[in-house]
PDB file of N, CA, C and O in Angstrom:
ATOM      1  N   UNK A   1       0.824  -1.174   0.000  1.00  0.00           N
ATOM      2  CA  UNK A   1       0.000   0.000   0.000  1.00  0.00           C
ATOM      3  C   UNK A   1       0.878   1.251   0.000  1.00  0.00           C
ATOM      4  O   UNK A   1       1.841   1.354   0.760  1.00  0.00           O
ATOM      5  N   UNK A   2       0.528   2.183  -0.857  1.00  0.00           N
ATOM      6  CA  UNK A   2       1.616   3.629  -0.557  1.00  0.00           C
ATOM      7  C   UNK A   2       1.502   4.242   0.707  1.00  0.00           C
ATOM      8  O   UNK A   2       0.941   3.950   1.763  1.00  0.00           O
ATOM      9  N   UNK A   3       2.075   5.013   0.368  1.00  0.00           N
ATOM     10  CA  UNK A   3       2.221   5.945   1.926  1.00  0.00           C
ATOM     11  C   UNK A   3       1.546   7.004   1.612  1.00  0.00           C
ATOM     12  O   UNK A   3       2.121   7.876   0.959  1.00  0.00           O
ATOM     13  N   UNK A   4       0.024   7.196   2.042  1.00  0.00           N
ATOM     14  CA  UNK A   4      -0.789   7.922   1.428  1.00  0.00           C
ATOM     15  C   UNK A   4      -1.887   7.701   3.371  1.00  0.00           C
ATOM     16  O   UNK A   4      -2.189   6.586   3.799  1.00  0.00           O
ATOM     17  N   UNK A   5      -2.189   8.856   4.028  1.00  0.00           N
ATOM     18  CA  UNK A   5      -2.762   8.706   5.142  1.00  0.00           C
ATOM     19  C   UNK A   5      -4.319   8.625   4.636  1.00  0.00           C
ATOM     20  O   UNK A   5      -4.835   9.415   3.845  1.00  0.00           O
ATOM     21  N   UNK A   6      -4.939   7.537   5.241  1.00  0.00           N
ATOM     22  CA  UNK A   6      -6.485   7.184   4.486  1.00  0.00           C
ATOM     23  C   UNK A   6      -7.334   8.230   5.394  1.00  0.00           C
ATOM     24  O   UNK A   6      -8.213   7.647   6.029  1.00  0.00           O
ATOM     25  N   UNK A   7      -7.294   9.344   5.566  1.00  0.00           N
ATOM     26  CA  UNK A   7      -8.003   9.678   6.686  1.00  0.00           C
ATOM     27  C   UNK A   7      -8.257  11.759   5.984  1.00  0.00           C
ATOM     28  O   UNK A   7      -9.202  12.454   5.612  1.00  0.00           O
ATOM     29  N   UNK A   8      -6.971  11.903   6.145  1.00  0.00           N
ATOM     30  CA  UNK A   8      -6.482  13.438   5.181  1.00  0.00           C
ATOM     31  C   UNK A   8      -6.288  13.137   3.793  1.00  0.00           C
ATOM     32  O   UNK A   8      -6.630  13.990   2.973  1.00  0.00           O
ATOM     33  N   UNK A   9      -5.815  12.108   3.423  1.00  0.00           N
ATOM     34  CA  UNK A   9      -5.049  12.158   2.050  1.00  0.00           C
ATOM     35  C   UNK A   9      -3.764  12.941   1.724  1.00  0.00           C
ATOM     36  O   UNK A   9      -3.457  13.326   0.595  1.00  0.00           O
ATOM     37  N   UNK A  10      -3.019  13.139   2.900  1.00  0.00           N
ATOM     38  CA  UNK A  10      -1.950  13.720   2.552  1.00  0.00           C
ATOM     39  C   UNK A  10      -0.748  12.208   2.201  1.00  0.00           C
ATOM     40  O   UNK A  10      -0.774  11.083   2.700  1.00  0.00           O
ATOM     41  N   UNK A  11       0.177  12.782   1.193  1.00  0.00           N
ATOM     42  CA  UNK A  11       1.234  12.290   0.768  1.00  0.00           C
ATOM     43  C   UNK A  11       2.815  12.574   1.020  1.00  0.00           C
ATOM     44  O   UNK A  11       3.203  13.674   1.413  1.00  0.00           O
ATOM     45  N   UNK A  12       3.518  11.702   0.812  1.00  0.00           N
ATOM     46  CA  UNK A  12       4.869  12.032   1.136  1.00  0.00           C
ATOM     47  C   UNK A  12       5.317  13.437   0.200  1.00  0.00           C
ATOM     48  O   UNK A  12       5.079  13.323  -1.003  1.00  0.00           O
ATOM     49  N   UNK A  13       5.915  14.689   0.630  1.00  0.00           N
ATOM     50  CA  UNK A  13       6.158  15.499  -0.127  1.00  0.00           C
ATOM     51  C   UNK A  13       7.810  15.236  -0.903  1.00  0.00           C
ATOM     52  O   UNK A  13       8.475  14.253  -0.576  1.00  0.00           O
ATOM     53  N   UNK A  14       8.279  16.158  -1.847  1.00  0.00           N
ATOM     54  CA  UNK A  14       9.489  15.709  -2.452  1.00  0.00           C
ATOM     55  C   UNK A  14      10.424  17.182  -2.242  1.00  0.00           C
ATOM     56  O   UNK A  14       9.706  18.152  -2.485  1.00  0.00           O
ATOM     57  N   UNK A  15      11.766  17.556  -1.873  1.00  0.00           N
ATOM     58  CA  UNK A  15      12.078  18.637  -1.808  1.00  0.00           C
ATOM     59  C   UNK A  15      13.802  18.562  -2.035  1.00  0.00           C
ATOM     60  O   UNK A  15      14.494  17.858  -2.770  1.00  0.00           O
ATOM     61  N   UNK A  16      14.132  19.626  -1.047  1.00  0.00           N
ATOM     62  CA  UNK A  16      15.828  19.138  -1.578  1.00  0.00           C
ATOM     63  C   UNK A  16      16.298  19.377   0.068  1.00  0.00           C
ATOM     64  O   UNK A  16      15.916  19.898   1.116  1.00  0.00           O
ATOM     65  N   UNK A  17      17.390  18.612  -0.515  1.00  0.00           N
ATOM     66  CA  UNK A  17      18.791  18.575   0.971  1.00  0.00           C
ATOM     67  C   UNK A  17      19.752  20.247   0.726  1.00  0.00           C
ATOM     68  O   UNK A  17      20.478  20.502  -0.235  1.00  0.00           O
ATOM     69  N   UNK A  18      19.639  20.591   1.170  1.00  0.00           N
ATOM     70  CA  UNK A  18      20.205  22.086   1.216  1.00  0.00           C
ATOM     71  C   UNK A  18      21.749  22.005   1.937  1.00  0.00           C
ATOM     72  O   UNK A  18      21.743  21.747   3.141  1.00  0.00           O
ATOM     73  N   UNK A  19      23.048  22.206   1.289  1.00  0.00           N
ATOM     74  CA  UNK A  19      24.632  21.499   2.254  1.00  0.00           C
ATOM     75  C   UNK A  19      24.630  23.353   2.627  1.00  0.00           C
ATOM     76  O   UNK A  19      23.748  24.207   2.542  1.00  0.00           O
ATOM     77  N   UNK A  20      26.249  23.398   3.107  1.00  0.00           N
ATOM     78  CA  UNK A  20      26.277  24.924   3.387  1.00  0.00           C
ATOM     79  C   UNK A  20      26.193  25.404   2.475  1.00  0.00           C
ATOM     80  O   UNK A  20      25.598  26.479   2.393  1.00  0.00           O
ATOM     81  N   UNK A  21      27.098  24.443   0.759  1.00  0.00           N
ATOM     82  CA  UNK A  21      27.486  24.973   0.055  1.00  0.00           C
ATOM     83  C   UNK A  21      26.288  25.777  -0.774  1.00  0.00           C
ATOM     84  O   UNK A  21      26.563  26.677  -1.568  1.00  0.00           O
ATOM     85  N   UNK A  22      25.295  25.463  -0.573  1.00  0.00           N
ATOM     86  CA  UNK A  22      23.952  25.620  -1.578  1.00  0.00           C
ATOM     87  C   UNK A  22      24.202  24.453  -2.363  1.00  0.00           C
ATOM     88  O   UNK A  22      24.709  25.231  -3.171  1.00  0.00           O
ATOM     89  N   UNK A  23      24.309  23.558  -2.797  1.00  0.00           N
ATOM     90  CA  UNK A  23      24.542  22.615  -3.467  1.00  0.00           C
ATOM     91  C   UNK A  23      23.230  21.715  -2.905  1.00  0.00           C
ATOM     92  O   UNK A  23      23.257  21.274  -1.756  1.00  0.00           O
ATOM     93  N   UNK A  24      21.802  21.414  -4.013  1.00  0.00           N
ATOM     94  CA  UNK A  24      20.654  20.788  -3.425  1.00  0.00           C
ATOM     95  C   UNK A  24      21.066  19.477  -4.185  1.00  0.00           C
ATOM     96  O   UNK A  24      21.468  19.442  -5.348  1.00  0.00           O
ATOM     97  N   UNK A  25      20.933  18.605  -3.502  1.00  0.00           N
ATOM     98  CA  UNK A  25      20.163  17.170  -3.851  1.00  0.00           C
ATOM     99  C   UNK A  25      18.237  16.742  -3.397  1.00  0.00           C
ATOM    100  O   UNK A  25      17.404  17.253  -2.648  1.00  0.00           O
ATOM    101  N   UNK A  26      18.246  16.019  -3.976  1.00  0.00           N
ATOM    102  CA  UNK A  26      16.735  15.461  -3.680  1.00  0.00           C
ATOM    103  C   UNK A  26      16.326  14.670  -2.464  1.00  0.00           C
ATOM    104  O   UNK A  26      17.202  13.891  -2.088  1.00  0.00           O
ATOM    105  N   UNK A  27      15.102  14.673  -1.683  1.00  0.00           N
ATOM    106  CA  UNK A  27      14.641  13.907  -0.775  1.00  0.00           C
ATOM    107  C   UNK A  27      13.386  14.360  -0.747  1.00  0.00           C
ATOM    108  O   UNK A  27      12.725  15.294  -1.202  1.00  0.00           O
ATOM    109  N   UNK A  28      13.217  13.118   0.140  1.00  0.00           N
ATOM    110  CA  UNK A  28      11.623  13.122   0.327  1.00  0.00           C
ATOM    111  C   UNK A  28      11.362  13.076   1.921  1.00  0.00           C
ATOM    112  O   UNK A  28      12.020  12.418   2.728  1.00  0.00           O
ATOM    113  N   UNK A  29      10.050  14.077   2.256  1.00  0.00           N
ATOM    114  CA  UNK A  29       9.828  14.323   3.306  1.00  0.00           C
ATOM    115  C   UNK A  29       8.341  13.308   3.726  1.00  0.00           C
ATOM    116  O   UNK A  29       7.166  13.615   3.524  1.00  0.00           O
ATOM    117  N   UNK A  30       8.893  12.031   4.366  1.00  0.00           N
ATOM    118  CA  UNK A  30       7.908  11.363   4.835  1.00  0.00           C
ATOM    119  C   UNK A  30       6.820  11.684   5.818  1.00  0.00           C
ATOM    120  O   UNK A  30       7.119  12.407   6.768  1.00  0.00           O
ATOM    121  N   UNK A  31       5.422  11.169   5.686  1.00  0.00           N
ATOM    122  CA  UNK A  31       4.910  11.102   6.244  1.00  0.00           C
ATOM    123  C   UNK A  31       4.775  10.566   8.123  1.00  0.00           C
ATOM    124  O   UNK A  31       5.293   9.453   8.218  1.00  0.00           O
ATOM    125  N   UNK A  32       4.316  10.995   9.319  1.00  0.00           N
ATOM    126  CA  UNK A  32       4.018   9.772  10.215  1.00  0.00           C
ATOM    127  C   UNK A  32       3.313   9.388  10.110  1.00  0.00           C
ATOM    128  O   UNK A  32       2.338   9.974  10.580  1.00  0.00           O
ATOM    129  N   UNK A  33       3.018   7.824   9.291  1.00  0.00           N
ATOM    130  CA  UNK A  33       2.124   7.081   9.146  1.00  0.00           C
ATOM    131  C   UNK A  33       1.911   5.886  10.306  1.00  0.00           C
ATOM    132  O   UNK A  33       2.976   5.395  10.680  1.00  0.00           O
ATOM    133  N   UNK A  34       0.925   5.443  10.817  1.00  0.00           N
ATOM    134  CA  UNK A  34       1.057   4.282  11.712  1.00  0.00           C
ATOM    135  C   UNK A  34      -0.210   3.634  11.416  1.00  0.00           C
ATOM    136  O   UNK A  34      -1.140   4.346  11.040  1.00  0.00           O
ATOM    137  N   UNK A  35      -0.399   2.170  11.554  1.00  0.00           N
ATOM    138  CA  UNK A  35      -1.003   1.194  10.950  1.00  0.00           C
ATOM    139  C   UNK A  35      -2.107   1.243  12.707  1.00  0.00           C
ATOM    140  O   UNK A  35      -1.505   0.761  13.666  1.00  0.00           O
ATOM    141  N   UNK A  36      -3.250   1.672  12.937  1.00  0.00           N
ATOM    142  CA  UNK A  36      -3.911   1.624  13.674  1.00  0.00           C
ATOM    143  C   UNK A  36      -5.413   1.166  13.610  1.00  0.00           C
ATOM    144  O   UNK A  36      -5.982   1.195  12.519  1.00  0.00           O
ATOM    145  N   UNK A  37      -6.246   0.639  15.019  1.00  0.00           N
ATOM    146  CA  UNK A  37      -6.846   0.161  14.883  1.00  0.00           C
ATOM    147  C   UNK A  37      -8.095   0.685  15.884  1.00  0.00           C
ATOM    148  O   UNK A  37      -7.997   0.840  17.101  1.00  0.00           O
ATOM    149  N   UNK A  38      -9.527   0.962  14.904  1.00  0.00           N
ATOM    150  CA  UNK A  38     -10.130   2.163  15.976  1.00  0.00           C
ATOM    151  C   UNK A  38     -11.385   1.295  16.167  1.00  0.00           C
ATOM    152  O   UNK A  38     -11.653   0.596  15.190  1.00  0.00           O
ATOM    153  N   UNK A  39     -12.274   1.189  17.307  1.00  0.00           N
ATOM    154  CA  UNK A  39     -13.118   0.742  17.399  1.00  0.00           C
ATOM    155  C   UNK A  39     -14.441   1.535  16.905  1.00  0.00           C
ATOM    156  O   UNK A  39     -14.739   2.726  16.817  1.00  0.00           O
ATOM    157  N   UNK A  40     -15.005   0.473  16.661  1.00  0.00           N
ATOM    158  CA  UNK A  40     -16.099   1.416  15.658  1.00  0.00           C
ATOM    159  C   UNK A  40     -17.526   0.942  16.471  1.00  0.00           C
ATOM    160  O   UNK A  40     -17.884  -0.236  16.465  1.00  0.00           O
ATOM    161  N   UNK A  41     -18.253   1.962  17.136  1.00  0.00           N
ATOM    162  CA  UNK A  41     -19.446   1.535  17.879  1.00  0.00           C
ATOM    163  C   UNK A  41     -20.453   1.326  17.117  1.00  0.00           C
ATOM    164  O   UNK A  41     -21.183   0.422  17.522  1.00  0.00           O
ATOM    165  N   UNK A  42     -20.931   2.089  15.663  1.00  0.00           N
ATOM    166  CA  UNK A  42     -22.216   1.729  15.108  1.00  0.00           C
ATOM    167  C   UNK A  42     -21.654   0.509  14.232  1.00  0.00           C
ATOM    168  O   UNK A  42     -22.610  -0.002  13.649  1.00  0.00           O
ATOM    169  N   UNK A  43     -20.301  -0.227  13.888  1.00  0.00           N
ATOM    170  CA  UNK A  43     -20.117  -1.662  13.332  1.00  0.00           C
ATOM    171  C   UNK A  43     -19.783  -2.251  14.599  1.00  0.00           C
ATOM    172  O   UNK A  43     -19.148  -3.300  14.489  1.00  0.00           O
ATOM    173  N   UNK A  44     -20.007  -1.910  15.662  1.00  0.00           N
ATOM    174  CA  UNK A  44     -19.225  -3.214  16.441  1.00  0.00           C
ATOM    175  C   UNK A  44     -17.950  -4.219  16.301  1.00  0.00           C
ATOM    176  O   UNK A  44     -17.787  -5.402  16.600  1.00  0.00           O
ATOM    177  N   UNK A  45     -17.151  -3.261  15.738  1.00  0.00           N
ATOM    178  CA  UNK A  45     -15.999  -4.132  15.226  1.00  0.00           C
ATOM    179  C   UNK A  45     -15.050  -3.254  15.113  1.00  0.00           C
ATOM    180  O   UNK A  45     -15.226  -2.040  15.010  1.00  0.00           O
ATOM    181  N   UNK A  46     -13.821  -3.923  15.130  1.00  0.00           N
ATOM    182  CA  UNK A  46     -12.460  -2.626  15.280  1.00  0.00           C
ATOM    183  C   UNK A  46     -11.999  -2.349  13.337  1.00  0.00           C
ATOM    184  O   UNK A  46     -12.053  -3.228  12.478  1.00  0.00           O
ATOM    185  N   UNK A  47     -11.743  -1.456  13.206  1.00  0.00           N
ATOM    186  CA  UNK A  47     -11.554  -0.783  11.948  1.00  0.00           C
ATOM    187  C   UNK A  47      -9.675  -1.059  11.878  1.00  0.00           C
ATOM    188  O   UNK A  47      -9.244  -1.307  13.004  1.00  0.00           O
ATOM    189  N   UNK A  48      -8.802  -1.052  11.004  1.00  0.00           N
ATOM    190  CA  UNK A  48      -7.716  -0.737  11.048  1.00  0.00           C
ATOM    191  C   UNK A  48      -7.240  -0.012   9.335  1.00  0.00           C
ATOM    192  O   UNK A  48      -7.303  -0.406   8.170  1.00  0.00           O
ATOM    193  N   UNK A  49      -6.766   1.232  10.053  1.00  0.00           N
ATOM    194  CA  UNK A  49      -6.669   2.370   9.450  1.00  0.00           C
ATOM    195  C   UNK A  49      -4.969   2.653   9.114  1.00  0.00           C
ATOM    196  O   UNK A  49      -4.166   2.601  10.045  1.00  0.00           O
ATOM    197  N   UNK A  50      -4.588   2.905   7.932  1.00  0.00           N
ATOM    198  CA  UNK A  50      -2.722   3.882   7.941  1.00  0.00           C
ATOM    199  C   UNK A  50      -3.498   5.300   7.914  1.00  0.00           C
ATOM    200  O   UNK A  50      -4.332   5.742   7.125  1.00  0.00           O
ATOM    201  N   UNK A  51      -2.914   5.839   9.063  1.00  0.00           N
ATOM    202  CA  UNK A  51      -3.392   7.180   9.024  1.00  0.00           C
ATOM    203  C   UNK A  51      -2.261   8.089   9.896  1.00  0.00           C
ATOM    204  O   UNK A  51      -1.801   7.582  10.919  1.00  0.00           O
ATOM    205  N   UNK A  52      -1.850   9.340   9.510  1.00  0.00           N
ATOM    206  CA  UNK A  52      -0.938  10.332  10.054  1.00  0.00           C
ATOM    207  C   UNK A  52      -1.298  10.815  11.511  1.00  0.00           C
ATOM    208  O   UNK A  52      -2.510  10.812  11.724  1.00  0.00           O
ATOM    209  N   UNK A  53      -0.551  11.207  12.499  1.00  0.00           N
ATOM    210  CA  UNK A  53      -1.005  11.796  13.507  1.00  0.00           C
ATOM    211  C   UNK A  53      -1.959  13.022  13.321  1.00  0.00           C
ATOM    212  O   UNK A  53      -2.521  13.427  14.339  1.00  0.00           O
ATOM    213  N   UNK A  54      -2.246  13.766  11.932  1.00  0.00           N
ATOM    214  CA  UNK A  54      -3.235  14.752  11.994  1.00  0.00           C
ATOM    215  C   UNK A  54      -4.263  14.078  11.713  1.00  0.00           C
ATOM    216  O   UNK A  54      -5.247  14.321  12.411  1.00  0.00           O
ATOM    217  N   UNK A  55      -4.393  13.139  10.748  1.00  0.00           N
ATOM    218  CA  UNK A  55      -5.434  12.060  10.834  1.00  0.00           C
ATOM    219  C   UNK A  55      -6.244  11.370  12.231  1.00  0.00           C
ATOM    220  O   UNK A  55      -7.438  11.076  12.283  1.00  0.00           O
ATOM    221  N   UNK A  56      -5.313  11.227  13.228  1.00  0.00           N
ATOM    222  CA  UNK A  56      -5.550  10.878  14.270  1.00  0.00           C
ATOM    223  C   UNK A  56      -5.967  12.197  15.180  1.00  0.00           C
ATOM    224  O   UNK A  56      -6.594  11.904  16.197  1.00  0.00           O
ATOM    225  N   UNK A  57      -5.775  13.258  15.019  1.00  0.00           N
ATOM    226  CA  UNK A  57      -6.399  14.161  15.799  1.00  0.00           C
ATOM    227  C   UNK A  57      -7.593  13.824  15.560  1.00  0.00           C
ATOM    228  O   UNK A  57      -8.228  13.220  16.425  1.00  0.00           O
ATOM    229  N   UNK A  58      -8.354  14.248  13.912  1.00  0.00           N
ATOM    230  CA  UNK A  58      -9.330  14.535  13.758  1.00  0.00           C
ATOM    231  C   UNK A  58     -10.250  13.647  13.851  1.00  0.00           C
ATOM    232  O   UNK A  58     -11.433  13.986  13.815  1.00  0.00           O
ATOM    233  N   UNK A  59      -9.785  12.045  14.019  1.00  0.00           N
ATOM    234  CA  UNK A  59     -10.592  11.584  14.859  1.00  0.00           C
ATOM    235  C   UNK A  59     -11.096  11.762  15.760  1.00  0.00           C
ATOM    236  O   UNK A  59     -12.299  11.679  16.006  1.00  0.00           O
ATOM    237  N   UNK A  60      -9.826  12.177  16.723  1.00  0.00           N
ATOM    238  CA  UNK A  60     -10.435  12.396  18.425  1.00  0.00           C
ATOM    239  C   UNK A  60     -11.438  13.585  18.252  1.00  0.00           C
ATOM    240  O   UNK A  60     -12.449  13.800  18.920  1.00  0.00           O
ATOM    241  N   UNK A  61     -11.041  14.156  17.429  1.00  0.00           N
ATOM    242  CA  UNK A  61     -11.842  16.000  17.444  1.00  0.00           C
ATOM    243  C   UNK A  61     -13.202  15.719  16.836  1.00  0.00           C
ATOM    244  O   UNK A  61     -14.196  16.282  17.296  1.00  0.00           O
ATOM    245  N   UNK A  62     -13.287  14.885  15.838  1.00  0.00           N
ATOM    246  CA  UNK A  62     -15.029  14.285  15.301  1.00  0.00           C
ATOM    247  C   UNK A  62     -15.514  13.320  15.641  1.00  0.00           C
ATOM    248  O   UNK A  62     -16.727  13.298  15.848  1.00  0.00           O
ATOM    249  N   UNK A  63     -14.669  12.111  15.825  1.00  0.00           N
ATOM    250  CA  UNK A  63     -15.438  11.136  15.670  1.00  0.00           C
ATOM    251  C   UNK A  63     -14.968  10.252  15.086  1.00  0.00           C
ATOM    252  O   UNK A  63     -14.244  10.705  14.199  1.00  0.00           O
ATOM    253  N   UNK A  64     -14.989   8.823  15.102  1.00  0.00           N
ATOM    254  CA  UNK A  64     -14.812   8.358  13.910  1.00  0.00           C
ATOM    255  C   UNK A  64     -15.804   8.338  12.786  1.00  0.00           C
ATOM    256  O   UNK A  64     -15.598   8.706  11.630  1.00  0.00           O
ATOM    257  N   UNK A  65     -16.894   7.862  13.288  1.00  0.00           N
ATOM    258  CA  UNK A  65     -17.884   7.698  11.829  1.00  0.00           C
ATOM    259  C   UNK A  65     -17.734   9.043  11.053  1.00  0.00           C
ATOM    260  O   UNK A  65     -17.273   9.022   9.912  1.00  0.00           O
ATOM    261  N   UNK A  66     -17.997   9.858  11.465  1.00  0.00           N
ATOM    262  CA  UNK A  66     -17.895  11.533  10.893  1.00  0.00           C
ATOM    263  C   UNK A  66     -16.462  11.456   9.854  1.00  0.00           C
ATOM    264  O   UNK A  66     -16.189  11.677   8.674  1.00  0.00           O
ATOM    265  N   UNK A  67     -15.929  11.105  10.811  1.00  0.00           N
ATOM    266  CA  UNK A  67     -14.306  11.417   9.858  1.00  0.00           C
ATOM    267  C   UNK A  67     -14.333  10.344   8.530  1.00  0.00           C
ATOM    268  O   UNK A  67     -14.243  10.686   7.351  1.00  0.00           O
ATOM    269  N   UNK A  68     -14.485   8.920   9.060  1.00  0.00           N
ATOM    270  CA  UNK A  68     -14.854   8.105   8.050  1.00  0.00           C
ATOM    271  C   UNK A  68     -15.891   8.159   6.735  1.00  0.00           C
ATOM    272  O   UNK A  68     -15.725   7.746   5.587  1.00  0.00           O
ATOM    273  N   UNK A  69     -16.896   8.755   7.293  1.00  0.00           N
ATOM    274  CA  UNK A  69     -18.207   9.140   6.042  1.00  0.00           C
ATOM    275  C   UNK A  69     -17.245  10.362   5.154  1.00  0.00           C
ATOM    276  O   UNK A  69     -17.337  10.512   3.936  1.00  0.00           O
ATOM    277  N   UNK A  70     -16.280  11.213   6.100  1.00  0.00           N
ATOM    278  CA  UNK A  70     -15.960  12.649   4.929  1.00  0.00           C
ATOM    279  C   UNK A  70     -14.848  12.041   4.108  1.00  0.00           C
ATOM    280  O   UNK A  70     -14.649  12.304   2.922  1.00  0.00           O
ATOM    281  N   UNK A  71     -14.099  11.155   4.887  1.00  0.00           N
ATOM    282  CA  UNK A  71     -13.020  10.353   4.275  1.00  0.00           C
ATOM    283  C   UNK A  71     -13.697   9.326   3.095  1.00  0.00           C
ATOM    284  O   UNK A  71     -13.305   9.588   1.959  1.00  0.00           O
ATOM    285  N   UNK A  72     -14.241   8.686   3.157  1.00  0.00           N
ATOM    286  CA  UNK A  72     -15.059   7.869   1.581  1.00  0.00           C
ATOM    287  C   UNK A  72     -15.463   8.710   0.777  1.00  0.00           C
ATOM    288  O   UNK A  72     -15.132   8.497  -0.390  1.00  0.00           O
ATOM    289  N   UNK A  73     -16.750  10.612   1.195  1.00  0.00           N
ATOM    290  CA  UNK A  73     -16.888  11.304   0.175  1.00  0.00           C
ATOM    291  C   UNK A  73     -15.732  11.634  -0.530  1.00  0.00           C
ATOM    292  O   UNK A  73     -15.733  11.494  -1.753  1.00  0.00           O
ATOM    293  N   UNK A  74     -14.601  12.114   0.138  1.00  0.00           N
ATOM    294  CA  UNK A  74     -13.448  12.419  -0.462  1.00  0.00           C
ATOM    295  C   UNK A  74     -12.912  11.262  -1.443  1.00  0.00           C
ATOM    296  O   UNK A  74     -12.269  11.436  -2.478  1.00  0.00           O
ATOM    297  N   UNK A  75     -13.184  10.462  -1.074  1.00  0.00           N
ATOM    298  CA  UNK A  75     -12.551   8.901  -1.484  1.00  0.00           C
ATOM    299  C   UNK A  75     -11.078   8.726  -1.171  1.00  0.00           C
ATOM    300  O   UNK A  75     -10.307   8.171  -1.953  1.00  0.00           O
ATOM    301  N   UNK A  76     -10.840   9.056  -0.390  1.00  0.00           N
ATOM    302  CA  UNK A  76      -9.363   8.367   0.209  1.00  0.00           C
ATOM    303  C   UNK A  76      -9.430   7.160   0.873  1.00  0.00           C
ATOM    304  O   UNK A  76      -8.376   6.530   0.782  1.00  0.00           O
ATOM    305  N   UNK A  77     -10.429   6.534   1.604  1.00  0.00           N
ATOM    306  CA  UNK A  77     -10.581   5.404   1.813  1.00  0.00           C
ATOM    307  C   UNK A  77     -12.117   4.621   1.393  1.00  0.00           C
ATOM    308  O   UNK A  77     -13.184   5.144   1.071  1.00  0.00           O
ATOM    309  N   UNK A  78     -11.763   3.240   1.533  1.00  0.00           N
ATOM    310  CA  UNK A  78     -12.810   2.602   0.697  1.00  0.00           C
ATOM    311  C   UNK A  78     -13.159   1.331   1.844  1.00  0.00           C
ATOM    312  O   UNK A  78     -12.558   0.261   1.946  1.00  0.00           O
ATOM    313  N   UNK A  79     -13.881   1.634   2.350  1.00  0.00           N
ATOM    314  CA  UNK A  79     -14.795   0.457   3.499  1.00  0.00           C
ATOM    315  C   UNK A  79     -15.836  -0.670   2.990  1.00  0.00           C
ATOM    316  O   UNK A  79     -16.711  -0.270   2.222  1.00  0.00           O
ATOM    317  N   UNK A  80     -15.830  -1.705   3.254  1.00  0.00           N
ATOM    318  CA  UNK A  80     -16.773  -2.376   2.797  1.00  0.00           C
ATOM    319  C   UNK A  80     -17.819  -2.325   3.651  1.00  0.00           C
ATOM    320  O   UNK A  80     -18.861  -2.926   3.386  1.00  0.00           O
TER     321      UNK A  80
END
């Protein structure tokens, strides 16, 4: 699966390594992704989610179902 948070839809960004010299090379600025698992009261069953720690706020801050219903309109994640 990429490294893509199912929750925001944010992605790994791409930028440069900056030396003293000014001299850039390339890198990539990863995500914190963590493979978690949320209990879900209207399925009665635990969900497991890759989602970023801002992902994980906005759980705590909505909800899950809330976050989950805006997360499928968006279509970043896909629930059966």
């Amino acid at each position: 699966m990429a490294k893509v948070c199912q929750i925001t839809g944010r992605k790994r960004m791409k930028g440069n390594n900056v030396a003293h010299s000014k001299l850039r090379t390339k890198r990539d600025f990863s995500l914190n992704l963590r493979n978690k698992r949320f209990w879900s009261e209207e399925e009665q069953r635990f969900i497991t989610l890759k989602v970023s720690c801002k992902g994980m706020r906005n759980i705590e801050k909505n909800g899950l179902a809330a976050t989950l219903k805006e997360a499928q309109k968006k279509g970043y994640v896909n629930l059966v």
